[in-house]
C-alpha positions as CSV (number, residue, x, y, z in Angstrom):
1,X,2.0,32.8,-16.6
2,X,5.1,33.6,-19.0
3,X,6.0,36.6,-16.3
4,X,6.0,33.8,-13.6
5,X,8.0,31.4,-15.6
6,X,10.6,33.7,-16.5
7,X,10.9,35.1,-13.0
8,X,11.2,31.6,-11.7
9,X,14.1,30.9,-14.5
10,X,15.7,34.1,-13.3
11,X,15.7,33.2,-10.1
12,X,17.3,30.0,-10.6
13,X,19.8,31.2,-12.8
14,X,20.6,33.3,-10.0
15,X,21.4,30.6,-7.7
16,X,23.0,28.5,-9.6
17,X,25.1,31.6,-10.5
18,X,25.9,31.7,-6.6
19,X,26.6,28.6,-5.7
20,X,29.0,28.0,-8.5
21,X,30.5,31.7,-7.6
22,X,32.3,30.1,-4.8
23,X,34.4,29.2,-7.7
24,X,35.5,32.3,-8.2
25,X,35.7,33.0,-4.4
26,X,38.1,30.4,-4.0
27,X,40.6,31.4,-6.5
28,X,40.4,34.9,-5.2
29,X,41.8,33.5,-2.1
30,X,44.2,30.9,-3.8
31,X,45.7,34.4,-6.0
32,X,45.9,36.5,-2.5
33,X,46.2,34.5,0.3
34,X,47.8,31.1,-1.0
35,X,45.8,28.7,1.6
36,X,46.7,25.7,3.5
37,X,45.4,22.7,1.9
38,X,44.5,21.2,5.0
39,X,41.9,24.4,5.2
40,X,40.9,22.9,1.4
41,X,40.8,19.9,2.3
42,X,38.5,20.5,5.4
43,X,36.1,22.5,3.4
44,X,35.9,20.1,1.2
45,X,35.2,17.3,3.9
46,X,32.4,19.3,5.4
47,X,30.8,20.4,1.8
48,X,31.0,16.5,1.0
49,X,28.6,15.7,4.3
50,X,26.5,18.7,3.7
51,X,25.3,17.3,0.1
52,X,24.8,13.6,1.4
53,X,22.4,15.1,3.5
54,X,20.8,17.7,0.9
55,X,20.3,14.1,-1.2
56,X,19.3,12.0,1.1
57,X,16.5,14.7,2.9
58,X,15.5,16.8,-0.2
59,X,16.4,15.1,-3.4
60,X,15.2,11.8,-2.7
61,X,12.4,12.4,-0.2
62,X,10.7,14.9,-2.6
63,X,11.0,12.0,-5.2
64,X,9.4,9.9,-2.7
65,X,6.0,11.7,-3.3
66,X,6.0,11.1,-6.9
67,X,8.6,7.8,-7.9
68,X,8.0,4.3,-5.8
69,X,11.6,2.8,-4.2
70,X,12.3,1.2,-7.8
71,X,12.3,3.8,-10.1
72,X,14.4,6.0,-7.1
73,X,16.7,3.3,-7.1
74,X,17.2,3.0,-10.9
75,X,17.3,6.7,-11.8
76,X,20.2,6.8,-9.5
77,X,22.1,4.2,-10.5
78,X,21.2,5.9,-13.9
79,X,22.8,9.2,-12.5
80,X,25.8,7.9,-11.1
81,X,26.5,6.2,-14.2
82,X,26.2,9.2,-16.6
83,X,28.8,11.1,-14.1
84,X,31.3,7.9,-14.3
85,X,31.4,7.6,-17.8
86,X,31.9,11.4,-18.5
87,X,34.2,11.5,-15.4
88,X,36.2,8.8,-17.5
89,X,36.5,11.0,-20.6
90,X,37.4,14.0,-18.2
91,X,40.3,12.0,-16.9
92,X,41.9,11.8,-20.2
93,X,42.0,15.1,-20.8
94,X,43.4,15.6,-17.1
95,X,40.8,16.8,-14.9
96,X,40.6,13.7,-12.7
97,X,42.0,15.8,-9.8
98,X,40.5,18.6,-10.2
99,X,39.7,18.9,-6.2
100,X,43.1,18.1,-5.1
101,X,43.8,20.5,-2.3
102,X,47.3,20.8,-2.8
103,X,46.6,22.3,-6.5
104,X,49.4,20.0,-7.8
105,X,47.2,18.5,-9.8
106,X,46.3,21.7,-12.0
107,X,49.8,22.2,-12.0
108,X,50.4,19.2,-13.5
109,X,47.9,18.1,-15.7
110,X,45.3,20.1,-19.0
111,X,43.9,23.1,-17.5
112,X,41.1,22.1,-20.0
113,X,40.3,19.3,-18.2
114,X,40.5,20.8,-14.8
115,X,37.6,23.5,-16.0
116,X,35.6,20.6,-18.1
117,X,35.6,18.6,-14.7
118,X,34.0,21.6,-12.9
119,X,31.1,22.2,-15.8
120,X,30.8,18.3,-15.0
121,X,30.2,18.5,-11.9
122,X,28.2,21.9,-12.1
123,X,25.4,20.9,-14.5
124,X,23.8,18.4,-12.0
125,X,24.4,20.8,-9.0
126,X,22.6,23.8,-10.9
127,X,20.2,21.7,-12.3
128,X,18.9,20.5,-9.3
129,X,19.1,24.3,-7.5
130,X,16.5,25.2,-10.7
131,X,14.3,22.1,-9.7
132,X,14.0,23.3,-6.1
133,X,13.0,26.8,-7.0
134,X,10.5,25.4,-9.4
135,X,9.1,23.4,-6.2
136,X,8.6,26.2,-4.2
137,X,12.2,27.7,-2.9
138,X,15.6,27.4,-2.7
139,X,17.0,24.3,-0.7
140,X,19.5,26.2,1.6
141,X,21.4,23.1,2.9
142,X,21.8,22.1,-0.7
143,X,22.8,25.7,-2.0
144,X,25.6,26.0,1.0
145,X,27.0,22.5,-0.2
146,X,27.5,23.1,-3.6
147,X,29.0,26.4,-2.5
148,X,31.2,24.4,-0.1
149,X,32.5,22.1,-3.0
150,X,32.8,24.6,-5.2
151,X,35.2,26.7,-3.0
152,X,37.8,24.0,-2.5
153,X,38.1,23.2,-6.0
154,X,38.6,27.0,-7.6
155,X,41.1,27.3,-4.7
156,X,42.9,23.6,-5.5
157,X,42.4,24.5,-8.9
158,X,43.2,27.9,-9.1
159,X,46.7,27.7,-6.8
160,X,47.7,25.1,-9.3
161,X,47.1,27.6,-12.5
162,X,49.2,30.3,-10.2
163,X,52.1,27.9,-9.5
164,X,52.3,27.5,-13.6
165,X,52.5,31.1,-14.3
166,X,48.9,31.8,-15.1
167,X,48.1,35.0,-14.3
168,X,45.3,35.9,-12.4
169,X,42.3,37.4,-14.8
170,X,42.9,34.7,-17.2
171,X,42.3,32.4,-14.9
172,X,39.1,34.6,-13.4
173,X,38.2,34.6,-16.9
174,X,37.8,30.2,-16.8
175,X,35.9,29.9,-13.8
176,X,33.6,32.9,-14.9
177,X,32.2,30.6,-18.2
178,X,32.2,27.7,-15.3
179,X,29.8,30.2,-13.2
180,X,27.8,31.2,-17.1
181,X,27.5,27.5,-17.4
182,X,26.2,26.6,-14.1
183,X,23.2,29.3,-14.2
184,X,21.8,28.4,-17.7
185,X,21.6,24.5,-16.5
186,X,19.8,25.8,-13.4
187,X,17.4,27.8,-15.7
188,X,17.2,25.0,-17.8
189,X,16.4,22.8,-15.1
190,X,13.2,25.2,-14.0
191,X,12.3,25.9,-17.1
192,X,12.4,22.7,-19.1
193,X,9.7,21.0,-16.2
194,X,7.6,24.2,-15.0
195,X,4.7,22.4,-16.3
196,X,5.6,18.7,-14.9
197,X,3.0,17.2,-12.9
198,X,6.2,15.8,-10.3
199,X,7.2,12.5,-12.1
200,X,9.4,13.7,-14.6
201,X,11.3,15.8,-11.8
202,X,11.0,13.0,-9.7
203,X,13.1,10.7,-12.3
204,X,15.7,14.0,-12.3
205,X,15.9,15.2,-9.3
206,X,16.6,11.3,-8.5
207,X,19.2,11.3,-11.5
208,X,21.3,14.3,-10.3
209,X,21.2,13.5,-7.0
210,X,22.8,10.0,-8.5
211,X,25.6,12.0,-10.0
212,X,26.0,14.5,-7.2
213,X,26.9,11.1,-4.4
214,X,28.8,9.8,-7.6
215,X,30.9,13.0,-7.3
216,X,31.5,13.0,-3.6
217,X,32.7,9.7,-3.7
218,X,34.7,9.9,-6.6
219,X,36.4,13.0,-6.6
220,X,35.7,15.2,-3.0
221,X,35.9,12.9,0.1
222,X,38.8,10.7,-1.6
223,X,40.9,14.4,-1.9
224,X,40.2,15.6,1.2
225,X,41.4,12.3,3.0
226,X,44.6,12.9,0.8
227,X,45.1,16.0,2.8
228,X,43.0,15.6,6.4
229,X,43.5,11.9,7.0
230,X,41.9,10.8,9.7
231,X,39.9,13.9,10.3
232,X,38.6,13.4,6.8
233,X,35.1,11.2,8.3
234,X,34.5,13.2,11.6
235,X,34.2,16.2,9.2
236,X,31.9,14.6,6.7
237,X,29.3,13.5,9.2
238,X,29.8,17.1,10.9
239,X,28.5,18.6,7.8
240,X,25.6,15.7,7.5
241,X,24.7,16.6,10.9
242,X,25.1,20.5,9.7
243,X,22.8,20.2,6.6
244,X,19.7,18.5,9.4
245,X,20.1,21.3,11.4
246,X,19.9,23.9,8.8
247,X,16.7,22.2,7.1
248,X,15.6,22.1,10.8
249,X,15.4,25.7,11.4
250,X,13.8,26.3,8.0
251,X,10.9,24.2,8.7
């Protein structure tokens, strides 16, 4: 049993490792190709519809077997709170735009806060990635969202730390404890409820997936319409429709 738990919590770690690696991916991109934030922004768009549906088709329909309508409703009210109220502190410290496409933000504002907003959105994300390898395997349409948020952002972020001189491995350097970070929580996440009988990782899987819609709202879709305007909705619900089809060909 203790070889099966560890390989589990090394798998997850693993994943949450990758999908928080587009992190790094995107600043790669912001140090050698400088891209267009309307390409940021519509990566962004499209990551944000891809998670809506990883909540609303795996998060919360897993709960489903194990939580009545209630408790789901609570524990994500709960989650979305918890994300507000440290998204609040994060603002002070000037990581309130940390998805900005444009990267003027980061150029602006405490690269401190910038990388404490990404471990704040991260934990929830990577915790969530463990819970789904603890219930059998990886959600795909979830991993490929996170991913998807995650690339904007170290881009954004990353062309911002460029534009105020940073050079580049110091700024590898950040998003590499962001990455650290993100795979212990998933670990954590397996780990912590391997021997759950489903409620308990109803109630958190329910409580992240609170956070993670409180994080699209607050900080993804309203930066990508910053940039893609109009385009901004068709692009959501393209990768809403985009995260069905995935789970569709996995069933």
């Amino acid at each position: 049993m203790a070889r099966v738990e560890t390989g589990g919590m090394l798998t997850a770690a693993f994943f949450g490792g990758l999908a928080a690696s587009a992190l790094l991916v995107g600043a790669l991109l912001a140090y050698a190709f400088h891209p267009s934030p309307r390409i940021t922004a519509a990566v962004m768009a499209l990551g944000s519809g891809l998670l809506i549906g990883s909540v609303a088709y795996d998060l919360v329909a897993d709960a489903e077997l194990s939580l009545s309508v209630p408790a789901i409703a609570v524990s994500l009210l709960a989650g979305a709170g918890v994300f507000v109220l440290g998204s609040r502190v994060i603002e002070r410290r000037g990581g309130d735009r940390r998805k900005d496409p444009t990267g003027t933000a980061a150029r602006a504002d405490n690269p401190l806060g910038i990388v404490l907003g990404s471990v704040l959105d991260g934990i929830p994300e990577s915790f969530v990635l463990g819970l789904s390898v603890l219930n059998g395997g990886i959600s795909v349409p979830l991993l490929i969202g996170i991913a998807m948020s995650n690339l904007p952002e170290g881009m954004a972020a990353s062309s911002g730390l460029r534009a105020r001189g940073w050079p580049a491995m110091r700024t590898m350097r950040i998003w590499v404890i962001v990455i650290l970070t993100s795979a212990v929580s998933a670990a954590l996440g397996h780990r912590l409820l391997a021997s759950d009988d489903g409620t308990i990782t109803g109630v958190v899987q329910t409580f992240a997936a609170g956070a993670l819609l409180a994080m699209v709202a607050d900080t993804m879709v309203p930066e990508a319409y910053e940039v893609a305007r109009t385009w901004t909705g068709g692009l959501v619900v393209a990768g809403f429709a985009l995260s069905l089809l995935i789970a569709a060909l996995l069933v």
